[in-house]
N, C-alpha and C positions, 0 to 999 in steps of 0.2 A: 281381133287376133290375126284377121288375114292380113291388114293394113302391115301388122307388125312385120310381118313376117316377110314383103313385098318392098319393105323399107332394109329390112336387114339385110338383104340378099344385094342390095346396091351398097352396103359399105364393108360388112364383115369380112376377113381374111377366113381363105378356107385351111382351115386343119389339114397339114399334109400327113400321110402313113408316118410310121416312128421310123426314125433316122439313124437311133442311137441306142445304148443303152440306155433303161432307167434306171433311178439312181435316187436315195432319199439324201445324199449326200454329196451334193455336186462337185463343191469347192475343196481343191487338194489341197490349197495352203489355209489351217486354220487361222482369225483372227489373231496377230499377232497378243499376247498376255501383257509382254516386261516391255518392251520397247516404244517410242514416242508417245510415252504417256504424258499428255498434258496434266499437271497437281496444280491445281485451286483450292482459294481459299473460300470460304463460306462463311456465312452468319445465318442463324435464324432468325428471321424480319416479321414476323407475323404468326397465329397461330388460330385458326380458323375451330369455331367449337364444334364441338361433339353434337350428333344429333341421335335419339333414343339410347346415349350409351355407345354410341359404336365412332368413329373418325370420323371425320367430313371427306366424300368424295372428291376431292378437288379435282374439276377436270381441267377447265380454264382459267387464265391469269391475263386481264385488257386491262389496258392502262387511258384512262378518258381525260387529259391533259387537260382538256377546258374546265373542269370541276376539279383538278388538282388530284384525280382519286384513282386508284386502282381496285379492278372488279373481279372477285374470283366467284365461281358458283359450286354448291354442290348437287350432285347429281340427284338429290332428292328432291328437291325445288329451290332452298334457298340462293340468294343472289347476296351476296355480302362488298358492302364498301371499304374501301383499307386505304389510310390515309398513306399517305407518302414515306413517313418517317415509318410505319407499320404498326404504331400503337394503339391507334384506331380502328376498331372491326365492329362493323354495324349494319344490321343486316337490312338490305335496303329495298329489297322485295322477294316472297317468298310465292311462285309459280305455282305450286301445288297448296295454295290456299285456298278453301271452300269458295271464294267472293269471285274466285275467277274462275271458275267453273270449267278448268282446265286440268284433271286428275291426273298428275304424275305418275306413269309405268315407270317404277326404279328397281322393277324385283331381278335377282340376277346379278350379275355381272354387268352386262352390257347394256342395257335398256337406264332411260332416265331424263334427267334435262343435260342435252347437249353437248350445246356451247350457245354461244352467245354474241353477239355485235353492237354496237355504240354507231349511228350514225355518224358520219363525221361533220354535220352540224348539228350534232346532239348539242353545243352550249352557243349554237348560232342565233341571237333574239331575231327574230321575225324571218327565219329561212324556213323551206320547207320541211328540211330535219329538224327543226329545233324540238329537244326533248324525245326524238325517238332512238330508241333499241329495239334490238330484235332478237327474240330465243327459240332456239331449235330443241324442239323438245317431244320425248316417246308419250303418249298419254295413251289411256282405257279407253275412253269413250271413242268407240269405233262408228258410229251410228251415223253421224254427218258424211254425205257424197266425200271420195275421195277424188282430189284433182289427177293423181298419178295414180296406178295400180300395177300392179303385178301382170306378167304376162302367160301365168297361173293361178291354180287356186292358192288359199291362205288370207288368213287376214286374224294377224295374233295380236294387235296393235297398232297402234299410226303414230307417223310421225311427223307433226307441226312446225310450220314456219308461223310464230307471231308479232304481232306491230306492238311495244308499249308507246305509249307517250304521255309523258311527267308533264307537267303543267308548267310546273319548276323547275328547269335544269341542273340545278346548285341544292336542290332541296337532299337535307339527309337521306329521308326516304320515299320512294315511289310517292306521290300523291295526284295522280291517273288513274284515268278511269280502266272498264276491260280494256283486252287488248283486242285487234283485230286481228282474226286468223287472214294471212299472206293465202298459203294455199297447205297440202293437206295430202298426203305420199299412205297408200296400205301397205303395212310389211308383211310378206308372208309368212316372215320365219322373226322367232325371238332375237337372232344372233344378228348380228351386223349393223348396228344404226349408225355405224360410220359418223359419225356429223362433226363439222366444223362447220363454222361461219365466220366471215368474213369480210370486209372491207379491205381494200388495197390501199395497206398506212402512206405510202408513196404517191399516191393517187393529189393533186393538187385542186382548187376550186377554175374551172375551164378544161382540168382536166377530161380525155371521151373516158375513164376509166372511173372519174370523183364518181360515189355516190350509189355506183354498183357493186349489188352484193355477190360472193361465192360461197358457194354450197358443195361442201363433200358431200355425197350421196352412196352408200355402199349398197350392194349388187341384190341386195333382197336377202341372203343369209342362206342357211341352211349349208351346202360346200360343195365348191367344183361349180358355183352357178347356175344350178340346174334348167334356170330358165332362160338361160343363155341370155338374160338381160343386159351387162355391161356392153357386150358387142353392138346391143341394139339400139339403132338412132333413133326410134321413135319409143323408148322409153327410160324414164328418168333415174333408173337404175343403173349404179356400177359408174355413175359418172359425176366430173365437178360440175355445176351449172352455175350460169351466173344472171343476175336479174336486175330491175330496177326496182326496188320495193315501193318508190312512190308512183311507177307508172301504171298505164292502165290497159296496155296493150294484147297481157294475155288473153288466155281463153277464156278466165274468172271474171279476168276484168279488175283484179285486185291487184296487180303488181304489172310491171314493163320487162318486154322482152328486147334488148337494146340491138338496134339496126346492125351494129357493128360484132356482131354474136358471129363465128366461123361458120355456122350454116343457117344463118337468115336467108341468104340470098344467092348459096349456091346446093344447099339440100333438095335430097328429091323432097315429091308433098310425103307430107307426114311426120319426114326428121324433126324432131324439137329444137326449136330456135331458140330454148333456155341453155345449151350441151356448149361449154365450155370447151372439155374435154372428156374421152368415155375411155374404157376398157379399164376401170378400175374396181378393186375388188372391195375394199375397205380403208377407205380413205383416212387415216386419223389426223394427221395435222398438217395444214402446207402453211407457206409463207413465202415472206420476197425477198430478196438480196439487196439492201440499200445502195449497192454501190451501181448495181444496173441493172433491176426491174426483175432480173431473172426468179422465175417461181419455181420452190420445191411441194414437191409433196413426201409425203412417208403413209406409202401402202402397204396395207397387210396383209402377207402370205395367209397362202390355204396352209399345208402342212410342214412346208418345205423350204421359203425362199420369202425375206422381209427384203421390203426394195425401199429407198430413196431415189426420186425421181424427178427431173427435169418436165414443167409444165407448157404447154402452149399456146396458144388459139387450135383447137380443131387436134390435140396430140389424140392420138389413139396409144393409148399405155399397154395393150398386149389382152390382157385379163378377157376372157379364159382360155384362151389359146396359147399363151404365153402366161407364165409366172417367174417374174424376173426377167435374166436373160436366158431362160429356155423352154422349152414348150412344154404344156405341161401335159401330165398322161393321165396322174389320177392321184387320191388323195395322199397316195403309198410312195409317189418319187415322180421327177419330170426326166425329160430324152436328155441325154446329153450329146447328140448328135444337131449340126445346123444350130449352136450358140447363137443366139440375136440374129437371127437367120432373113430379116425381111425388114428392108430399108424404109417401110413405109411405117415401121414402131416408132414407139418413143421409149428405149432401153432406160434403165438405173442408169447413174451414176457411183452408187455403191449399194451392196445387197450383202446379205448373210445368208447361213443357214442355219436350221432349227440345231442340228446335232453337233455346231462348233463346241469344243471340249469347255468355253467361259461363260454358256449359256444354260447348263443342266437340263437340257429338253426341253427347256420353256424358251415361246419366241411370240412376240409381235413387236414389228417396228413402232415407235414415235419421232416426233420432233415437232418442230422443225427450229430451227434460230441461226443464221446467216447473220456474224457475228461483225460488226464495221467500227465498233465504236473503240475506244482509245485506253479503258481505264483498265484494262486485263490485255497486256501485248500479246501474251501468247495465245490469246483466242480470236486476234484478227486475222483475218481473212480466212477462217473454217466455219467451215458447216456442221451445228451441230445435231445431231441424232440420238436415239437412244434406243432400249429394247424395253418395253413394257413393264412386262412380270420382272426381270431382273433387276433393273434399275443400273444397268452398263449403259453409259454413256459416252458414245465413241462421237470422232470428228475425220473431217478428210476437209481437202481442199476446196474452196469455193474459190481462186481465181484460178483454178486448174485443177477440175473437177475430172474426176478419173472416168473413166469406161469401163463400171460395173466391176463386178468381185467383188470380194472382203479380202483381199490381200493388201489394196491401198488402207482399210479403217482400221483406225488406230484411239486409244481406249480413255478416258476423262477419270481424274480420281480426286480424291475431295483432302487437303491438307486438315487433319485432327491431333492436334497435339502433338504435330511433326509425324505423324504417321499418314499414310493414303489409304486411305478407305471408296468405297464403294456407297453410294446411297443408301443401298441394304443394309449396311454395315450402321450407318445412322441412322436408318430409322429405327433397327433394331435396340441402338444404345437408348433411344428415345420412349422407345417404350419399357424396357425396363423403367428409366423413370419417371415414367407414368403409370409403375404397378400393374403393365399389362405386361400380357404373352407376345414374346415376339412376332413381329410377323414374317410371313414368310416368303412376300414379294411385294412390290413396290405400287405397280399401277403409276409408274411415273408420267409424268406430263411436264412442258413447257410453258413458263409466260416471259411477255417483255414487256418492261417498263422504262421510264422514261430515262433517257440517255443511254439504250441501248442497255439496259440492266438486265441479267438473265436470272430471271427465276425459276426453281426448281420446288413443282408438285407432287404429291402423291396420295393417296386414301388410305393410310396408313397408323398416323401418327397427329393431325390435323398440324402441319408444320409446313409455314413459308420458308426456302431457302432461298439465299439472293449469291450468289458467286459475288465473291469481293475482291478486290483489287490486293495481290501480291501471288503469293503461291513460286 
């Protein structure tokens, strides 16, 4: 604890007095509603089943080119294979089955499996990837040493980094043995497991980036941060971290810590040399911009302020001293005095607020998809975003990406029968014909497939959407 403490004091920004008024409602100009609306078309491409009666969570959508297949999971354990054309769904390993002695935490809202990664010589014969994936997932069984912990009490759950490896790369399903636990995070609190994982699709074989993994990590839960984790360099909290999964250089001894990490080799002792980037609160999805390596993420606000955000080597993203661009005070509103106030952040690029009039109170950021590919014109060169519970899917510029507000973000609507709809709006028709009760928010999520194809998730309806070419 003192170590933490003695490490934090050499990076954190100190909390200056309030500057300004607070304010739950920072942003004067709302979300523009009627204006640069981009209208897509859509198809429904796949339709993921039902598990006890209730939707499939879908939380991720990876596309594994070398086996022709795309891989979505739901948040109870299943891992499903979905051929190309989407006719095929087949479920190709299920995580929370007794043999792996790996008990899925799915109760709740937020707790569950993940996401998920494909190495990228998952279909390489005789490489050291051949046949691995890795999934990020909440499980019960608390009992095993945690690698990372809290820098308080709690301990409601863990959450696992795992190695599978197939035998068979091209095989329908899993036929691998267990997996090996990577390494092994206490959460204190139910809320927050943040998780993405990732590879960098961009990343080439020679590449210093092939092969290394990223980890969203969110701040430990509960709100406001309590244990001032994201700020702190010596814990793996509140931050992205990035690894080698086949190296052997941590502290485990199970995974690499790569020399080229922002503070291998200029951190005090102590910092984590896994810390990509820290000060974030809840990380739910990043990704990269094909046209030039640029990383976003989409973090999620405490009560007030959903960011999209420009990633770095070493960014400090603000969190908990900063939410968005402005300081925060408490879970009731942030200062609006001293905006983006301190040169050494890493600001949004565009942000919201909870009480814009197109949101209904409800707010957490998603995304991410930095759109480059050719078959939908009017979704090149934007970055696109969305709002969770809503299912509003807004875009801004990605070759001239704004400086923060929601005055630049401008709003995605879905062509139905020559009408513009909102996602809500279809999954609602959706389940009317499926003899359900509507529902009444979305849980949207992002995938991409091959040739830049944007698919659109939710836990809602168990329905693949793929944006199609016209609109």
């Amino acid at each position: 604890m003192r170590l933490n403490r003695v490490v934090a004091a050499a990076f954190v920004i100190v909390a200056l007095p309030a500057s300004g008024q607070t304010t739950n409602d920072p942003f004067a100009t709302p979300i523009v509603a009627d204006e640069g609306i981009l209208r897509v078309d859509f198809r429904e491409f796949a339709t993921i089943p039902d598990m006890d009666g209730a939707a499939a969570r879908m939380m991720l959508l990876v596309d594994e080119p070398g086996s022709r297949r795309l891989f979505v999971n739901d948040m109870r354990g299943p891992l499903y294979g979905v051929s190309y054309d989407g006719r095929t769904v087949i479920e190709y390993v299920n995580i929370d089955d007794p043999r792996w002695a790996m008990d899925v935490e799915s109760s709740g809202r937020e707790r569950g499996f993940q996401s998920f990664a494909f190495h990228p010589q998952f279909n390489v014969t005789g490489s050291p990837g051949y046949g691995k994936f890795y999934t990020w997932s909440d499980v019960t069984d608390t009992s095993p040493k945690a690698d990372f912990t809290p820098t308080g009490e709690g301990d409601t759950h863990d959450t696992v980094l795992l190695e599978w490896t197939a035998e068979d790369a091209t095989a329908t399903t899993y036929d691998g043995a267990r997996p090996r636990e990577v390494f092994r995070l206490q959460q204190p609190f139910g809320n927050h497991n943040g998780g993405h994982i990732s590879f960098n699709p961009l990343a080439s074989q020679g590449d210093e980036d092939f092969g290394l993994l990223y980890i969203g990590n969110a701040d430990g839960g509960s709100g406001g941060d309590p244990m001032n984790m994201a700020q702190n360099p010596a814990s793996a909290f509140g931050k992205i971290l990035r690894v080698d999964p086949l190296g052997t250089n941590a502290a485990n001894g199970k995974y690499g810590i790569p020399a080229t990490n922002p503070f291998v080799s200029r951190g005090p002792p102590g910092v984590l040399g896994e810390i990509w980037a820290l000060g974030l609160r809840n990380p739910q999805r990043f990704e990269w911009d094909p046209a030039n390596g640029s990383m976003y993420v989409a973090d999620i606000g405490q009560n007030i302020v959903e960011e999209l955000s420009p990633v770095t080597a070493g960014a400090n993203l603000g969190w908990n001293v900063w939410e968005g661009s402005f300081r925060y005070a408490s879970r009731a509103g942030v200062e609006t005095g001293n905006t983006r106030g301190d040169a050494s952040m890493t600001f949004p690029v565009a942000e919201y607020d909870h009480r814009d009039p197109i949101l209904s109170g409800r707010s957490a950021v998603t995304g991410v998809v930095v759109y480059r590919g050719l078959a939908i014109p009017q979704l090149r060169g934007r970055i696109l975003f969305g709002d969770l519970p809503t299912g509003e899917i807004f875009h801004v510029s990605a070759d001239d990406p704004p400086a923060g507000g929601q005055a630049p973000i401008r709003r995605l609507l879905f062509n139905d029968d020559g009408e513009p709809k909102t996602l809500l709006q279809l999954i609602q028709a959706k389940n009317s014909d499926q003899g359900k009760e509507p529902a009444s928010r979305t849980d949207l999520r992002f995938g991409l497939g091959p040739d830049q194809q944007v698919f659109i998730l939710n836990k809602h309806d168990g329905t693949i959407r793929v944006i199609a070419p016209g609109g």
